[in-house]
C-alpha positions as CSV (number, residue, x, y, z in Angstrom):
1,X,2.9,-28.7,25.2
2,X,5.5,-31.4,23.8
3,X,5.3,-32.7,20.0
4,X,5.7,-35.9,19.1
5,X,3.7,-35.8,15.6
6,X,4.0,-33.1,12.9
7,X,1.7,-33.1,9.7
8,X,3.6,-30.8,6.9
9,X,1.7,-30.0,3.9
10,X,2.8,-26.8,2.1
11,X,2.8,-25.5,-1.6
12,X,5.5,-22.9,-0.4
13,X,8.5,-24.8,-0.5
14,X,11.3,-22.6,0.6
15,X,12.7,-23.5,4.5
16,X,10.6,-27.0,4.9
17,X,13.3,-29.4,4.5
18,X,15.5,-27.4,6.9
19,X,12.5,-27.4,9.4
20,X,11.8,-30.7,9.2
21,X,15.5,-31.9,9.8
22,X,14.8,-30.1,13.4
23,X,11.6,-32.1,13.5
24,X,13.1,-35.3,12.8
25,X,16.6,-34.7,15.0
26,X,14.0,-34.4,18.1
27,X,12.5,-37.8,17.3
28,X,9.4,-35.8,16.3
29,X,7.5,-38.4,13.8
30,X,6.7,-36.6,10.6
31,X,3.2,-37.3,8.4
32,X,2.9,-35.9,5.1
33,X,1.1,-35.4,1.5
34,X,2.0,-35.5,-2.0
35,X,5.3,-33.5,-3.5
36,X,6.4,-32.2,0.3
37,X,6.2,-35.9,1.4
38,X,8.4,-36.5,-2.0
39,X,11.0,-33.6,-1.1
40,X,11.4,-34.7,2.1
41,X,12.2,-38.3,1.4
42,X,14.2,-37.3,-1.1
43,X,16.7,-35.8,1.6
44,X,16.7,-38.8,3.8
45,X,14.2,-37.7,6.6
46,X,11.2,-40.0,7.8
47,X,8.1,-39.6,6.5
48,X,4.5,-41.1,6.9
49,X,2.1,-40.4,4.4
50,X,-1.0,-39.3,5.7
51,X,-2.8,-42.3,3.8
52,X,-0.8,-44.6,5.4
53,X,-1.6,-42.7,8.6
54,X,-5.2,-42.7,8.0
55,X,-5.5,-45.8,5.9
56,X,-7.4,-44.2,3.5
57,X,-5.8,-43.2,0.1
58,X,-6.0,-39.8,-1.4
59,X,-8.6,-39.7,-3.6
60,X,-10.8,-36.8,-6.6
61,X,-6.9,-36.2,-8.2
62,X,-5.8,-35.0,-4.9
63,X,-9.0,-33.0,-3.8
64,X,-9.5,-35.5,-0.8
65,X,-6.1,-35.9,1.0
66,X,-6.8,-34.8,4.4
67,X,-10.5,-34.4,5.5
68,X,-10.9,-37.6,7.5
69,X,-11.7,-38.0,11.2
70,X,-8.1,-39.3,11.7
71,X,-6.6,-36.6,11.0
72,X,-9.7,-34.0,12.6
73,X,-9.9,-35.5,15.6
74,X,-6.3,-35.4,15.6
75,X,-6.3,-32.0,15.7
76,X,-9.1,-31.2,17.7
77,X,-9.3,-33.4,20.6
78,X,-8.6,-32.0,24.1
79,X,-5.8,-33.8,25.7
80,X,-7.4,-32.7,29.1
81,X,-10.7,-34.1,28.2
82,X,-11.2,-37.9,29.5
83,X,-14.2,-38.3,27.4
84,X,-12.1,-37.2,24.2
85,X,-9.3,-39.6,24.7
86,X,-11.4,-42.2,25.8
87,X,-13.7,-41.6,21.8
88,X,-9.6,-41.3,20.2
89,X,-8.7,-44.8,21.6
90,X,-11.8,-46.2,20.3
91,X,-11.8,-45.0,16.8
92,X,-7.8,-45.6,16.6
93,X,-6.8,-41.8,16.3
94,X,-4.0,-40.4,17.1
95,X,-2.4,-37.1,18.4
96,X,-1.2,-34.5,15.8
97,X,0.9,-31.4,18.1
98,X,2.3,-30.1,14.9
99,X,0.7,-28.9,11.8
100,X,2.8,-26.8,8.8
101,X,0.7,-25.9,6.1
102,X,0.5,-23.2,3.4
103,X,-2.1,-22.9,0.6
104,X,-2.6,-23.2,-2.4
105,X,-1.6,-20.3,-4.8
106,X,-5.1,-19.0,-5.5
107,X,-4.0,-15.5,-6.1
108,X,-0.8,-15.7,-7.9
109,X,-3.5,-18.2,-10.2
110,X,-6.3,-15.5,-10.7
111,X,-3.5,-13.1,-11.9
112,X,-2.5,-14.6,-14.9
113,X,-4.3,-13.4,-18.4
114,X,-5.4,-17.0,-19.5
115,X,-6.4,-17.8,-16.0
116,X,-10.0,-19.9,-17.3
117,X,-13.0,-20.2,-14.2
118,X,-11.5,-24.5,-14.1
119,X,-8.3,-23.3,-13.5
120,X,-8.9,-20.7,-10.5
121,X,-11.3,-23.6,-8.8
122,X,-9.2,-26.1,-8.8
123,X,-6.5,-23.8,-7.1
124,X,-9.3,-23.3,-4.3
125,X,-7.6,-25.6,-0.9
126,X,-9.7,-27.1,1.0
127,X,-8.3,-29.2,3.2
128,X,-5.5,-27.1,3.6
129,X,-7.9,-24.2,5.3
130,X,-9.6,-27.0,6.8
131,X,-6.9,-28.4,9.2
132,X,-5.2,-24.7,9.8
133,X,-8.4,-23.7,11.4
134,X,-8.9,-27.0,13.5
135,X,-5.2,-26.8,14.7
136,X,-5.8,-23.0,15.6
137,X,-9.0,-23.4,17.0
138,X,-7.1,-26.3,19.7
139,X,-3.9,-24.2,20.2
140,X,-4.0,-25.0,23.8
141,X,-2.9,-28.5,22.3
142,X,-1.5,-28.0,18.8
143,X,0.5,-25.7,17.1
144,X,-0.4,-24.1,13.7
145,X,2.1,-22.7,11.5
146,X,1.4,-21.1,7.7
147,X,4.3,-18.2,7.3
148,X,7.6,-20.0,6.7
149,X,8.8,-17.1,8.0
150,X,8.1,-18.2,11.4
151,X,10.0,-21.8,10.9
152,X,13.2,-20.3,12.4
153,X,11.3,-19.3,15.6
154,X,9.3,-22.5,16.4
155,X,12.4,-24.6,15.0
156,X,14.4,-22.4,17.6
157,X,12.1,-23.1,20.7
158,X,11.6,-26.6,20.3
159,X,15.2,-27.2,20.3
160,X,15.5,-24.9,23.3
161,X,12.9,-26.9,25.3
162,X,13.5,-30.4,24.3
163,X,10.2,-30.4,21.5
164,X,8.0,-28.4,23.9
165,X,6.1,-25.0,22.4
166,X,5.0,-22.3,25.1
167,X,1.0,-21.4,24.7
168,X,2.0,-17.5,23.9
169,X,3.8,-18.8,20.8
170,X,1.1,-21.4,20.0
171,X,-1.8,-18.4,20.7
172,X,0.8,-15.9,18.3
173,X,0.4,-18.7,15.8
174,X,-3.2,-19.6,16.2
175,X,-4.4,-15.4,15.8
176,X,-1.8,-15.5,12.3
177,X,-3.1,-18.8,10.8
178,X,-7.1,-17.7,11.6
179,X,-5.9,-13.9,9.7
180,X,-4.4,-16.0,6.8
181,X,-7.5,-18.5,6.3
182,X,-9.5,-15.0,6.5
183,X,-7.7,-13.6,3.8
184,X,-7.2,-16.4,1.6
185,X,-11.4,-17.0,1.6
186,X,-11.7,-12.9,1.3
187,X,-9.7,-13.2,-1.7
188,X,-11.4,-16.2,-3.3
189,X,-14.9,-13.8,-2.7
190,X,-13.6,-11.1,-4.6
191,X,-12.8,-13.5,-7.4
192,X,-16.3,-15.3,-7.7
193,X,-18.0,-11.9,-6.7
194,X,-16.7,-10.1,-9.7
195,X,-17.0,-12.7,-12.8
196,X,-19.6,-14.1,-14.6
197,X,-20.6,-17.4,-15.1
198,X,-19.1,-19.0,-17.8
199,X,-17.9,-22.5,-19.3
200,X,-15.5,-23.6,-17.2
201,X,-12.7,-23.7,-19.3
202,X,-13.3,-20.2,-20.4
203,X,-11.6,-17.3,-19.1
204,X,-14.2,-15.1,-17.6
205,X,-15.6,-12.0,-17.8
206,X,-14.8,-9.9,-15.0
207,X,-16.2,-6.5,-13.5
208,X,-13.7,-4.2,-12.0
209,X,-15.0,-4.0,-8.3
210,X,-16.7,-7.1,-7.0
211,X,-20.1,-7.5,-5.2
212,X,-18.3,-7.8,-2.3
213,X,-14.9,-6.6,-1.2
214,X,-12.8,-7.9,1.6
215,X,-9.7,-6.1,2.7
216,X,-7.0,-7.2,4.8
217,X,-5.2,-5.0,7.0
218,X,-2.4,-5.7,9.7
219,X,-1.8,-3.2,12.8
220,X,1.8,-1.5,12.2
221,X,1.4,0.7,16.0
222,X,-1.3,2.6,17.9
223,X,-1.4,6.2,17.8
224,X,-1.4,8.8,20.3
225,X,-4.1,9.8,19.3
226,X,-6.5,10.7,16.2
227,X,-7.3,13.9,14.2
228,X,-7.4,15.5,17.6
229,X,-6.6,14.3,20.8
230,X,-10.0,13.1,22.2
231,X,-10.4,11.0,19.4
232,X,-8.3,7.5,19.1
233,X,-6.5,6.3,16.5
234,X,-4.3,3.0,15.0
235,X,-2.0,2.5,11.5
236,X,-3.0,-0.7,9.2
237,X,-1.0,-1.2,6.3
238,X,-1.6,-3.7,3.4
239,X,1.0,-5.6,3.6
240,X,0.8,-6.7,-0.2
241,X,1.4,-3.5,-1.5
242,X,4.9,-3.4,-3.2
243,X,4.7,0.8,-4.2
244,X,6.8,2.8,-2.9
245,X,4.7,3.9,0.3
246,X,4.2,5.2,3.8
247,X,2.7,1.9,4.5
248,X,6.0,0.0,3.9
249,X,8.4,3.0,4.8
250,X,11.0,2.7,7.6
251,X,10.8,5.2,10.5
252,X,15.0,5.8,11.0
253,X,14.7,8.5,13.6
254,X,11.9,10.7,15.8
255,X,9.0,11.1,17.6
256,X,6.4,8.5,17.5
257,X,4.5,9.4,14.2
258,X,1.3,10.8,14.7
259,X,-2.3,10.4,12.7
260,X,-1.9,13.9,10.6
261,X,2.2,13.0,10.3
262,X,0.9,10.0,8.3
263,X,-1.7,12.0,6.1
264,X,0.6,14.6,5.3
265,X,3.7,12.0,4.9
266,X,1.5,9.9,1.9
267,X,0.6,13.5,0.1
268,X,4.0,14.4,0.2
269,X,5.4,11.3,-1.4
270,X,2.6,10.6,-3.4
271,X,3.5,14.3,-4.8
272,X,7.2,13.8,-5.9
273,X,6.3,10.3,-7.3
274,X,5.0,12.5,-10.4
275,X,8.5,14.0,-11.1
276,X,11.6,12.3,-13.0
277,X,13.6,15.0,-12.0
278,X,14.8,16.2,-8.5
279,X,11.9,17.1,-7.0
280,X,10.8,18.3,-3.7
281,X,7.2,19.2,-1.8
282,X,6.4,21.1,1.4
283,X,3.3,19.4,3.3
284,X,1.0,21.7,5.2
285,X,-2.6,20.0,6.6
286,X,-2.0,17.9,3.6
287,X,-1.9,20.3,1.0
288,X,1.6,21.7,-0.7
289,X,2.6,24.8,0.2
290,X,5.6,24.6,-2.4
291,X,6.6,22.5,-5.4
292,X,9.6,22.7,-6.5
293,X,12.2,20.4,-9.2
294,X,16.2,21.5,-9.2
295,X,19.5,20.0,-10.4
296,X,20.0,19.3,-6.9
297,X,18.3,18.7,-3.9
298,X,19.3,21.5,-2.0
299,X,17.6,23.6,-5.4
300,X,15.2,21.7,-5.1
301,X,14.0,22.4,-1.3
302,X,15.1,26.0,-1.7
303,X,12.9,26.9,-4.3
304,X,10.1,24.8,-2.8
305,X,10.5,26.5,0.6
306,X,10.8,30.2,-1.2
307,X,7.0,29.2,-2.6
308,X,5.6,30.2,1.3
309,X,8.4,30.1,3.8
310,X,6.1,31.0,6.4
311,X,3.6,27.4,6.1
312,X,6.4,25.5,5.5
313,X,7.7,25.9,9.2
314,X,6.2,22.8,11.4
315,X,5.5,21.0,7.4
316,X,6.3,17.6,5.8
317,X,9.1,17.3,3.2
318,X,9.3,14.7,0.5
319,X,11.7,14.6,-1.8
320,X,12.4,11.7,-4.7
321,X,15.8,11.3,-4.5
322,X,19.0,10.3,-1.8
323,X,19.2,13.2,0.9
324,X,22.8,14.5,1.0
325,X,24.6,16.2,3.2
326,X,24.5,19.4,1.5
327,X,20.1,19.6,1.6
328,X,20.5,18.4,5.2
329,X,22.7,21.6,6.0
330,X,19.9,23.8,4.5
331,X,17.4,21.7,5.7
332,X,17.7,22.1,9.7
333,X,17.9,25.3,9.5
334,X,13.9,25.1,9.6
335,X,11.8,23.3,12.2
336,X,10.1,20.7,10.5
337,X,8.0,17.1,11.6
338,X,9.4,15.1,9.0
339,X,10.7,14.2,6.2
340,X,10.6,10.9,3.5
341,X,13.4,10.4,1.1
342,X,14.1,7.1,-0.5
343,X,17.8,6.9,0.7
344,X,20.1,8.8,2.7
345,X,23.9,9.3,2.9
346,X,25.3,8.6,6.3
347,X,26.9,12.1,6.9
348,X,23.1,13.7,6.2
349,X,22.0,11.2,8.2
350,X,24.2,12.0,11.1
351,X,22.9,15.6,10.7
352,X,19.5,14.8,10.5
353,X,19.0,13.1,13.3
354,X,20.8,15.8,15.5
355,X,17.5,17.0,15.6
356,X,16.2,15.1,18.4
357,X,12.3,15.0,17.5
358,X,12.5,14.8,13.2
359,X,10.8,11.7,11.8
360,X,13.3,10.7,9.3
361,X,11.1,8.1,7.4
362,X,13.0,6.3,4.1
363,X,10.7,4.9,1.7
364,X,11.2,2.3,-0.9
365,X,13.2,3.3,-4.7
366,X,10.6,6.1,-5.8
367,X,12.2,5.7,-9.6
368,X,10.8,2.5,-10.4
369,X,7.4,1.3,-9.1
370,X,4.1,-0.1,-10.3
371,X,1.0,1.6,-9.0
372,X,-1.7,-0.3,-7.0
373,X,-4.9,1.1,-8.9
374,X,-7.8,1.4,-5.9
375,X,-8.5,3.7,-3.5
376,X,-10.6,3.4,-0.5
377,X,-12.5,6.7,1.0
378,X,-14.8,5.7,4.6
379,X,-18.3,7.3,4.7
380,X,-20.6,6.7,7.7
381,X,-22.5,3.3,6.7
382,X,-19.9,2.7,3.8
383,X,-16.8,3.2,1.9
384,X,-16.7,4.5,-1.7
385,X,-14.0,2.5,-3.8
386,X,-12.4,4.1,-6.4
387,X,-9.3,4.0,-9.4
388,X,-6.5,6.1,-8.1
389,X,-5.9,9.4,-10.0
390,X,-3.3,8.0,-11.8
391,X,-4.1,9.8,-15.0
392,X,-1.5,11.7,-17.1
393,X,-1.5,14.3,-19.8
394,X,0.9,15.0,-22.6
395,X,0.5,18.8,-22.1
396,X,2.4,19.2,-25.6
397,X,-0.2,17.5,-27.5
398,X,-2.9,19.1,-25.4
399,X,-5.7,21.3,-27.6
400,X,-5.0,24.8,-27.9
401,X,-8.3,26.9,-27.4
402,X,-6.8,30.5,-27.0
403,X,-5.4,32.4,-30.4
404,X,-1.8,32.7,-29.0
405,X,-0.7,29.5,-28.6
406,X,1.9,28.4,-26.2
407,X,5.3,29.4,-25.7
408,X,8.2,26.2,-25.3
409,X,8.9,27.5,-21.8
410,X,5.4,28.2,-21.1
411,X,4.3,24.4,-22.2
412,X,7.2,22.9,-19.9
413,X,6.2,25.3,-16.7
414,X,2.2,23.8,-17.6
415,X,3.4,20.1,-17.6
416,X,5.0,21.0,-13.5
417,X,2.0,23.3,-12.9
418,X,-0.4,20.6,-13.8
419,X,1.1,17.8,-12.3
420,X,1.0,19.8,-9.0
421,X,-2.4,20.6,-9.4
422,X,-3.6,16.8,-9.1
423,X,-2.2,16.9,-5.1
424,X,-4.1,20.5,-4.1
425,X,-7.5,20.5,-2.5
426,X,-10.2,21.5,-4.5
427,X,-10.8,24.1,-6.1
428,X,-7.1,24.4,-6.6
429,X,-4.9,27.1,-8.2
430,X,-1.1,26.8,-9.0
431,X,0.6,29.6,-9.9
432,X,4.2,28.5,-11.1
433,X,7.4,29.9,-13.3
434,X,9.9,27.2,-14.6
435,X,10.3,24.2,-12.2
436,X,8.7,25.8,-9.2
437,X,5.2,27.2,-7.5
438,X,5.0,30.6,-6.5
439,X,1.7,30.7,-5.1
440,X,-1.2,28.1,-4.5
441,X,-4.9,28.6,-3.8
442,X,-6.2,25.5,-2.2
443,X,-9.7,24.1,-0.9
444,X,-11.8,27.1,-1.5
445,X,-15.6,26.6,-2.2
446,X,-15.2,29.4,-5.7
447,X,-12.7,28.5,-8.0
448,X,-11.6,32.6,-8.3
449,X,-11.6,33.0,-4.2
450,X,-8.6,30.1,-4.9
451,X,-7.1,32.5,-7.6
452,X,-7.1,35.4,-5.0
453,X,-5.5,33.4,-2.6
454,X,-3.0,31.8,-4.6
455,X,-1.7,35.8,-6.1
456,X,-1.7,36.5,-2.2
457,X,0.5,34.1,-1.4
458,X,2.8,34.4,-4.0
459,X,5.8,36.2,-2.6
460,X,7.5,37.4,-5.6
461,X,5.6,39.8,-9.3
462,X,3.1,36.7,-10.9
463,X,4.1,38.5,-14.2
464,X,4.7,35.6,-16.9
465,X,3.8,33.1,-14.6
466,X,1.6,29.9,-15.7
467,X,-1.8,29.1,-14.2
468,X,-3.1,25.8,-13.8
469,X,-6.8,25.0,-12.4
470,X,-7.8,21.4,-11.4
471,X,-11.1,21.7,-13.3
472,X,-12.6,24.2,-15.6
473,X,-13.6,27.9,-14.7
474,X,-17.4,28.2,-14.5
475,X,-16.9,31.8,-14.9
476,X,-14.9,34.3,-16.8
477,X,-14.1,36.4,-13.4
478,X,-11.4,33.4,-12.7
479,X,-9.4,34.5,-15.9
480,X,-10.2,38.1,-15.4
481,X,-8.8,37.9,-11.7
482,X,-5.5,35.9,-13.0
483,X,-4.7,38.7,-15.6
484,X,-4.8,41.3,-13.0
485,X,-1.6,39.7,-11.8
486,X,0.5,39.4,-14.9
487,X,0.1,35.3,-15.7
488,X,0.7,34.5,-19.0
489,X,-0.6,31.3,-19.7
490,X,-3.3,29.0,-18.5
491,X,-3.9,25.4,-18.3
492,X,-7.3,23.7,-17.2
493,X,-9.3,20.4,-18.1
494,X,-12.3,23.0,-20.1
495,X,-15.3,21.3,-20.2
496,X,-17.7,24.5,-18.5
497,X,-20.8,25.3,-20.4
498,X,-19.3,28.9,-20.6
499,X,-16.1,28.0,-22.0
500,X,-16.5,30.2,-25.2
501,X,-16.7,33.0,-22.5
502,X,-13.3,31.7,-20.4
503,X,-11.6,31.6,-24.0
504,X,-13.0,35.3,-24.7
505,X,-11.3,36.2,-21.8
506,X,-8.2,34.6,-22.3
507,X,-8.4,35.7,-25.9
508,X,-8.6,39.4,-24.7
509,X,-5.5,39.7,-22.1
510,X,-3.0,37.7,-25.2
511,X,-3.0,34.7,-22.7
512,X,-2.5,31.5,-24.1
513,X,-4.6,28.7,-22.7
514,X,-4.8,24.9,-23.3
515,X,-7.7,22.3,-22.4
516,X,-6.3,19.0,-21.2
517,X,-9.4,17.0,-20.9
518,X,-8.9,15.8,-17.7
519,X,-10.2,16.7,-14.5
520,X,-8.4,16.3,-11.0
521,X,-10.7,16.9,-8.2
522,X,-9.1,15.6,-4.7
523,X,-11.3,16.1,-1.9
């Protein structure tokens, strides 16, 4: 397919008057609206207005610039289709090969505080969406482009084949313009879905989840396979998420990732997002199996791995800080599947990748990061939408319920127990001394079988260790079961109809205990 006429109408500035210098150096004739029609005269290239093209002046301040027949049937006529040229000659029309268009900025618009209901409708396109859809619906004739990043491509083509444009690059083109249209509309639901009416020069009221939510999602790979191998499996990632994440991580080195890689990957970097200091988690069926924070990395890991040395072979690693070269010694000296860092020195690098099947996954600055606030679980029939357990507790200004109160140290090895806590299965135990776990009871169906489990694990004496429990203790018998092993100090959300009979206990063993008021459940 050659082009000979281009409409360009974008809001996105950046790269259009170096595309349309190609345009016009190929004798392509160039139509165009409003301030992109200005810019582009304004560097010397040829430009039709589309009124002049259509003979019909843009008119509603702007709202009507493009839906005429001129430019429709511009767009949608078959060239192989006698009747269709035959109706073009008649009514005057002619061919458009060529349309550039981006959107208006409806969500950058919606985002701002004193956004009013006027505001965000007038920032609704509609005859942008209107001729991106009838030039992708004809790709077979026209071309549709709405990413500037794709300028450099299509700008590259035409010049290679004298204004021509294959029909795999037009088809490419046609499948991203329908996905942006789909999104821009999905967003511009969630909007009007989740106000209430009001004056429209008011700013309106909004609820947090709308009636109905669209989501966008973009295939990264397919997997080998699922959860198990007889069930099948791809990646999506939201490609407007700017958090540090496995969605918008690199894969340096390794084995294709698999579906349980990527679970276990996102719990172990969700985990050392918590920590300031050097921190560093040990992944097993997305639970930690150790928790650990150091003065360096190599602490860090060693202490982690110390926590259950025996799950941590075949586990994840995160860690929250640049790999050097002295963890990555320490490092492969255990088979593990992976590991996420935000940065790497080249020497560990080098090392790292020695071992042929790691996948060596770097993840954007961990250090300095905005959270995205929902999260999405799938149900059969549905999905449950939630906030993100973003919550935080100052554990030093938590309310002391036992007699003893804290210790310093004690507090400081709460604030690391607790924050662990939030990333084990329920009902979840940590057991931990200063900076590190020593034992963690995870996913149990009784709160004291995950105090068993976490003493048995524990590889060292629990004496003066700290406890902390996602949620309250129904029962005494949890306390009762924890003293047995020497902990010294507890800290839980409280909150359990029996909680005189928890503090009783705590009260009777000289164990200091705190309620946080905060729950973290993760199932």
């Amino acid at each position: 397919m050659k082009v000979t006429r281009a409409l360009l109408s974008v809001s996105k500035k950046e790269g259009i008057v170096e595309f349309a210098k190609v345009l016009a150096e190929l004798k392509i004739e160039i139509l165009s609206t409003g301030n992109t029609a200005e810019i582009l005269k304004k560097e010397g290239i040829a430009v039709k207005t589309v009124s002049d093209f259509t003979g019909f002046p843009e008119i509603l301040d702007g709202r009507v610039k493009t839906l005429q027949p001129k430019i429709h049937g511009a767009l949608l006529a078959r060239r192989d289709d006698a009747k269709h040229q035959k109706e073009m000659k008649e009514n005057h029309i002619e061919p458009i090969d060529l349309v550039v268009v981006n959107l208006y900025p409806f969500e950058e618009s919606i985002t701002k505080k004193d956004c009013s209901l006027g505001s965000a409708i007038e920032n609704i396109d509609i005859g942008g969406p209107t001729m991106i859809r009838s030039a992708a619906k004809n790709f077979e004739y026209v071309a549709v482009l709405v990413d500037p990043a794709d300028y450099s491509d299509v700008a590259m083509q035409l010049k290679e084949r004298a204004g021509k444009m294959d029909r795999a690059l037009r088809f490419k083109l046609a499948q991203k313009a329908f996905s942006h249209t789909a999104a821009y509309d999905g967003a511009i639901s969630n909007y009007l879905t989740s106000i209430e009416l009001c004056d429209e020069k008011q700013v309106p009221v909004a609820e947090k989840f709308p009636a109905i939510y669209n989501l966008q999602a973009e295939r990264v790979s397919n997997l080998r396979y699922g959860e198990n191998p007889h069930q099948g499996a791809a990646f999506y990632s939201l490609k407007k998420v700017k958090e540090p994440s496995v969605g918008n991580s690199i894969c340096m080195h390794g084995k294709e990732l698999s579906f349980n890689n990527l679970l276990d990957l996102d719990a172990a970097l969700e985990t050392v997002k918590e920590f300031k200091d050097t921190a560093c988690v040990i992944i097993k069926h997305n639970n930690p199996c150790g928790v650990a924070i150091g003065n360096s990395l190599r602490e860090a890991f060693m202490k982690a791995k110390a926590c259950d040395s025996i799950s941590a072979f075949g586990g994840i690693t995160g860690v929250n800080r640049k790999v050097d070269l002295e963890f990555a010694e320490e490092f492969n000296k255990t088979f593990f599947e992976a590991i996420i860092a935000p940065e790497y020195d080249a020497d560990a690098l080098e090392l790292l990748k020695s071992k042929k099947n790691l996948r060596i996954l770097k993840t954007p600055n961990v250090s300095d990061w905005k959270a995205e606030n929902w999260e999405i679980k799938k149900i059969v029939g549905g999905i449950l939408l939630q906030d993100r357990d973003l919550g935080r507790v100052e554990i030093p200004t938590c309310k002391v319920v036992s007699k003893r109160a804290p210790t310093s140290d004690e507090l400081l090895t709460m604030d690391f127990a607790w924050k662990v806590a939030k990333h084990v299965k329920s009902n979840a135990i940590i057991f931990a001394k200063p900076g590190r776990t020593v034992g963690i009871g995870a996913g149990q169906m009784s709160r004291i079988d995950s105090v068993k489990i976490g003493s048995q694990k524990a590889q060292e004496d629990l004496k003066g260790s700290v406890l902390a429990s996602d949620a309250f203790f129904p029962f005494r018998d949890g306390i009762d079961e924890a003293a047995k092993v020497g902990m010294s100090a507890i800290v839980q959300p409280g909150g359990s109809v029996r909680d005189d009979e928890v503090i009783q206990a705590a009260n009777e063993y000289n164990l200091a205990m705190i309620f946080t008021g905060m729950r973290h459940f993760r199932h």
